[in-house]
C-alpha positions as CSV (number, residue, x, y, z in Angstrom):
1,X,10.4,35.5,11.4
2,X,11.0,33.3,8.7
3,X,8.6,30.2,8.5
4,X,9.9,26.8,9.4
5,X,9.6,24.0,6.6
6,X,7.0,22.3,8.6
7,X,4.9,25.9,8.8
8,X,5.6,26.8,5.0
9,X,4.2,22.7,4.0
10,X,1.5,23.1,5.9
11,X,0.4,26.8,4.7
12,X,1.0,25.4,1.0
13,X,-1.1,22.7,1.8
14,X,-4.1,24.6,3.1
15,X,-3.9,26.7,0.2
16,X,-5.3,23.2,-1.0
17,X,-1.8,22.3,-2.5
18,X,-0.9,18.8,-3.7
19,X,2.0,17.0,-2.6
20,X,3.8,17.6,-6.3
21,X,3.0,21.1,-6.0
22,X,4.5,21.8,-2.9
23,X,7.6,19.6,-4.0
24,X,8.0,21.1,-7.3
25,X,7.6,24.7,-4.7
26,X,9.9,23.6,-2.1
27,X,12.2,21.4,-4.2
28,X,12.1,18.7,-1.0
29,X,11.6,15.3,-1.5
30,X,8.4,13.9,-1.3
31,X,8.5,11.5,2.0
32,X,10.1,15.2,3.5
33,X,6.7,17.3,2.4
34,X,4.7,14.3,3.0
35,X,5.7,14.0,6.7
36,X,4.4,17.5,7.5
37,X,0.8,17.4,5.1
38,X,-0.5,13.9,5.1
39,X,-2.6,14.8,8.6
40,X,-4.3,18.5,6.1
41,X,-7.0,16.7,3.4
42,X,-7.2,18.6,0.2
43,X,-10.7,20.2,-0.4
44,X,-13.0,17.5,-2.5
45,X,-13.0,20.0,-4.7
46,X,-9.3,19.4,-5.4
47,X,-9.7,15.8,-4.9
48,X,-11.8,15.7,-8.1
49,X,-9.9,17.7,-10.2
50,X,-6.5,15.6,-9.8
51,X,-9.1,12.7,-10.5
52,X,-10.0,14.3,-13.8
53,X,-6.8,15.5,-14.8
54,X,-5.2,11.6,-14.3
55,X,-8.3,10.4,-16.7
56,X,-7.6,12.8,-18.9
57,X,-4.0,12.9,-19.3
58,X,-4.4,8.8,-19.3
59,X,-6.6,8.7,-22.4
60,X,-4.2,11.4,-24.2
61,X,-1.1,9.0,-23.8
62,X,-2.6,5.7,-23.8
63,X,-3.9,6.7,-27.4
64,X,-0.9,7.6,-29.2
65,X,2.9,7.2,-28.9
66,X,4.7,7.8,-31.6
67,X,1.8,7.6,-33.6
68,X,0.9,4.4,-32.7
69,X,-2.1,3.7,-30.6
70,X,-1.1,1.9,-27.2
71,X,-2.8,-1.2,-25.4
72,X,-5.8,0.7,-24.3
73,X,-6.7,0.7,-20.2
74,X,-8.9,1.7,-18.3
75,X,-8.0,4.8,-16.0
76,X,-10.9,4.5,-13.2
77,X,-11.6,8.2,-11.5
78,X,-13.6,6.6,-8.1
79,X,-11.8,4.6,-5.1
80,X,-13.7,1.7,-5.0
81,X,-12.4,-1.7,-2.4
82,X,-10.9,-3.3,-6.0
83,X,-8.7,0.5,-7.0
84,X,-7.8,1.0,-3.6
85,X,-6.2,-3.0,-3.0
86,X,-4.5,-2.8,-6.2
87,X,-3.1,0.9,-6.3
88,X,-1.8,-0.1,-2.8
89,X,-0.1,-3.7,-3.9
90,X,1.8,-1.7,-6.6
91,X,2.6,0.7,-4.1
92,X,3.8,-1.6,-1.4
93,X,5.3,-4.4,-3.1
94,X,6.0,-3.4,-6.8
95,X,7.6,-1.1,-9.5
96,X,6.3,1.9,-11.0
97,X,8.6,2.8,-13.8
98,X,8.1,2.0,-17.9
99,X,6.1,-0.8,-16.7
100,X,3.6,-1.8,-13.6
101,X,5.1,-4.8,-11.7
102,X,4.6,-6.8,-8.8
103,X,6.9,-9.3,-6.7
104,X,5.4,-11.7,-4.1
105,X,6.2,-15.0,-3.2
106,X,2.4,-16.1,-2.6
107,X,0.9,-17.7,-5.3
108,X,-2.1,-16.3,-4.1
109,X,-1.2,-12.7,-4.1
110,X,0.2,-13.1,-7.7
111,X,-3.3,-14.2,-8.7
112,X,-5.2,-11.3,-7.0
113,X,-3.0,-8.9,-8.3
114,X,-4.1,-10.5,-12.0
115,X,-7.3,-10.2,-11.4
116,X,-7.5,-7.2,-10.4
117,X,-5.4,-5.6,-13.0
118,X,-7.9,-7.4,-15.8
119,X,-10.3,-5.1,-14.5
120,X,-8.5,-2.1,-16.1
121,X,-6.3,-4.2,-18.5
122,X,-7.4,-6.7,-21.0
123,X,-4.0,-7.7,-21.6
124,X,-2.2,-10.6,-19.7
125,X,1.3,-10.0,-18.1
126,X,4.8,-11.2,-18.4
127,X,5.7,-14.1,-16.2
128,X,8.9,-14.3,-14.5
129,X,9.8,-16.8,-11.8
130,X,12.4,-16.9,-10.0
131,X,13.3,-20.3,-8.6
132,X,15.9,-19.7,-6.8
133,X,14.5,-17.2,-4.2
134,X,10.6,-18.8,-4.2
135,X,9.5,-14.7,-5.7
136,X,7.4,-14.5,-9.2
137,X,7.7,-10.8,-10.8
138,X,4.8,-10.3,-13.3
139,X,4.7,-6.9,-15.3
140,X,2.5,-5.1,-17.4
141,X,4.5,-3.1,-20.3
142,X,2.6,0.0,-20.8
143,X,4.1,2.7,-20.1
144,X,1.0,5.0,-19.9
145,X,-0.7,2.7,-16.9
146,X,2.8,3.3,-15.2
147,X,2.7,6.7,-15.2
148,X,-1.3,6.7,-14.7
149,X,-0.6,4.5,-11.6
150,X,2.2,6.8,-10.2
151,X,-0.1,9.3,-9.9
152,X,-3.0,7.5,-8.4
153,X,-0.4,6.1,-5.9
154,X,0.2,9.6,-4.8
155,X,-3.5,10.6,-5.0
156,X,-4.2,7.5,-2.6
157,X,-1.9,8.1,-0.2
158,X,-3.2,12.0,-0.4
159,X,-6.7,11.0,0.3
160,X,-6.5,7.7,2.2
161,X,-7.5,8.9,6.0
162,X,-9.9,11.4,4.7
163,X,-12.0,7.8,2.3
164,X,-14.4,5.9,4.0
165,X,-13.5,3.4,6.6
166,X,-14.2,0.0,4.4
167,X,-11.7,2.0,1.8
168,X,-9.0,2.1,4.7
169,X,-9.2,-1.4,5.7
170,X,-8.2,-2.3,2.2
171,X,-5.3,-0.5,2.0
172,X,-4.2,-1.9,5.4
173,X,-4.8,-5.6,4.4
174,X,-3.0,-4.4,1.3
175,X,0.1,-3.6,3.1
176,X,0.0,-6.3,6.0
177,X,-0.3,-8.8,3.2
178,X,2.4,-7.2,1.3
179,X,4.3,-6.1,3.9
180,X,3.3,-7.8,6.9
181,X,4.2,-10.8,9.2
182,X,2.9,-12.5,12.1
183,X,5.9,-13.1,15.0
184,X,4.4,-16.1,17.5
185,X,7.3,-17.4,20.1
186,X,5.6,-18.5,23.0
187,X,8.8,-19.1,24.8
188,X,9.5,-15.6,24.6
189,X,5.4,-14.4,25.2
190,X,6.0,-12.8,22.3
191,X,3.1,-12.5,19.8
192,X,3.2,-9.3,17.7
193,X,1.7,-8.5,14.2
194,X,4.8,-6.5,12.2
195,X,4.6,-4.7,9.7
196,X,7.9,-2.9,7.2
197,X,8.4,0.0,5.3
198,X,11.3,2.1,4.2
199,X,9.2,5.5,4.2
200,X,8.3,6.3,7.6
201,X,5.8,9.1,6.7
202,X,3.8,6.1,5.1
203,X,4.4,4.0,8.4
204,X,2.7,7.0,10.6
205,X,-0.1,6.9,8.3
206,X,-0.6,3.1,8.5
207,X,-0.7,3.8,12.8
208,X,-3.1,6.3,12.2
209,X,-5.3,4.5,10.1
210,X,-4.8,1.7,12.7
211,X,-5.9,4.0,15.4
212,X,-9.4,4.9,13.6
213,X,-10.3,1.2,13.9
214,X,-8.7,1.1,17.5
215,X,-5.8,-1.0,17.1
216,X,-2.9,0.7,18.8
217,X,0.3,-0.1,17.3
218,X,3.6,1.5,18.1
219,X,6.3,2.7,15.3
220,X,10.0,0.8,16.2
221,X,12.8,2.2,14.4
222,X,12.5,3.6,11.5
223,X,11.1,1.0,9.5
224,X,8.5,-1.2,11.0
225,X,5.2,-1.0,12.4
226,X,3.8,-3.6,15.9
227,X,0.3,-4.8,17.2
228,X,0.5,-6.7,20.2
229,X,-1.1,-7.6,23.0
230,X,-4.8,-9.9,22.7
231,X,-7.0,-7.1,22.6
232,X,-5.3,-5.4,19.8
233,X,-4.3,-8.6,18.0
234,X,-8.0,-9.5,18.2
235,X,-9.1,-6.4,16.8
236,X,-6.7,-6.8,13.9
237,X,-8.2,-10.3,13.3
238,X,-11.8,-9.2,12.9
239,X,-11.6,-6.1,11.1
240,X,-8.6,-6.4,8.9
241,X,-6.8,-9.8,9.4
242,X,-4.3,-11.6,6.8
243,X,-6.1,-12.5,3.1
244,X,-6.6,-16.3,3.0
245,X,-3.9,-18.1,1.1
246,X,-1.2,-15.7,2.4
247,X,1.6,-18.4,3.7
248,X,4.4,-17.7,5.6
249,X,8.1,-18.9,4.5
250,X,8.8,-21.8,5.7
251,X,12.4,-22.3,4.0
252,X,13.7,-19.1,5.6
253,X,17.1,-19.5,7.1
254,X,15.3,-17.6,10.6
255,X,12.0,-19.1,10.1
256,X,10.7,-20.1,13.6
257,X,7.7,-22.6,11.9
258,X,8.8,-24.8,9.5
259,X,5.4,-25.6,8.5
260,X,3.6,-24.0,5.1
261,X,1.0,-22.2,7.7
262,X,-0.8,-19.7,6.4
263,X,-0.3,-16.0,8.4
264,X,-4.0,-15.8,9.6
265,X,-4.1,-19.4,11.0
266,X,-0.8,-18.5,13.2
267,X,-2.4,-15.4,14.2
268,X,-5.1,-17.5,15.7
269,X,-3.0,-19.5,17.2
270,X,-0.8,-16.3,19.3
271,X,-5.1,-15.5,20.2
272,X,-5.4,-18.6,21.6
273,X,-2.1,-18.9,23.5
274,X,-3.2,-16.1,25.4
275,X,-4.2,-17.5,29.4
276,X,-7.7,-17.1,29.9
């Protein structure tokens, strides 16, 4: 009987497979082939050698070009809190292409994404604000830490459930910060911590990782993840929570708060609406 495409993924995968391979194998797009592996680790084994191969292959192109020497980075090999929040911020709310960019209306995620980039850059990025929509784009024009980061975005999301718990958390608050918003209507009892994003093999993973820290969450559509409830929302609060400084939109045309609060202080306040 022949296999299903599910069945040949997974086989592929425990052959200890990466996600490339089996796409370059199957010639399926990436969010299909991820769907079906992301729950089958590769080996550590594996895990080390696509770490040495991205260091590698970093240094080779970040040192010539068309016989010029590049703006040198530093391509890191270990996930460390600081790798895994900035690989994930690229990921969630930037641009991989001939240059590493990142869009956000917070002031304050603008800066954390600067800092952390001057731990592998020594270079300062291009500024552009846009002042019509509130959203600042700044980019980093090299295009060897694009493609480095391209791959580390896909070794992250390889290895993410199988890091160490702290690791996970990061990328979580990565994406709720990124991605995230808090919904309070108390005329409605509705208090629910939501969450978007277009590939929903990336959305299952963000439930699971939920689920390790028990916060259950349930998938709606095919684009956005919900916490509700006071227990749950609770648990989000003290093991994850929004970063400090991360504001909601006040001037949005829907906006129910037309206040400059800041997400965590509003998640507080759905915690404390709850009857006792």
């Amino acid at each position: 009987m022949q296999k299903s495409f599910k069945e040949l993924c997974i086989e592929l995968r425990k052959k200890d497979l990466t996600l490339n391979e089996i796409v370059a194998i199957t010639g399926r797009a990436k969010t299909s082939v991820y769907a079906h592996i992301q729950s089958v680790p590769l080996s550590i084994k594996k895990r080390k050698q696509i770490a040495e191969r991205s260091r590698q292959s970093a240094l080779g192109l970040s040192s010539s070009r068309r016989g010029v020497a590049l703006r040198p980075f530093k391509a890191f090999e270990k996930w460390t809190p600081e790798t895994v929040l900035l690989t994930a911020h690229l990921m969630f709310d930037g641009r991989l292409a001939k240059s590493c960019e990142y869009n956000n209306r917070s002031a304050f995620l603008i800066g954390r994404v600067k800092k952390l980039m001057m731990t592998v850059y020594d270079f300062p990025p291009k500024v552009y604000p846009n002042h019509v929509t509130g959203v600042t784009r700044i980019s980093y024009h090299n295009v060897a830490m694009a493609d480095f980061f391209k791959r580390k975005v896909t070794e992250l999301l390889d290895n993410i459930e199988t890091l160490p718990v702290y690791l996970q958390k990061e990328f979580l608050r990565a994406f709720f910060d990124d991605e995230g918003c808090m919904y309070y209507k108390i005329s409605k009892n509705k208090r629910q911590i939501r969450g978007y994003q277009n590939n929903v093999a990336v959305l299952k993973t963000i439930s699971r990782l939920l689920a390790n820290l028990n916060i259950d969450s349930n998938l709606r559509g095919r684009n956005e993840v919900m916490i509700s409830g006071k227990e749950h929302l609770i648990k989000f609060r003290d093991q994850i929570n929004f970063s400090k400084g991360v504001r909601i939109n006040p001037n949005r045309a829907n906006s129910l708060w037309k206040k400059n609060l800041e997400k965590r202080k509003l998640l507080d306040m759905a915690i404390a609406s709850f009857k006792k």
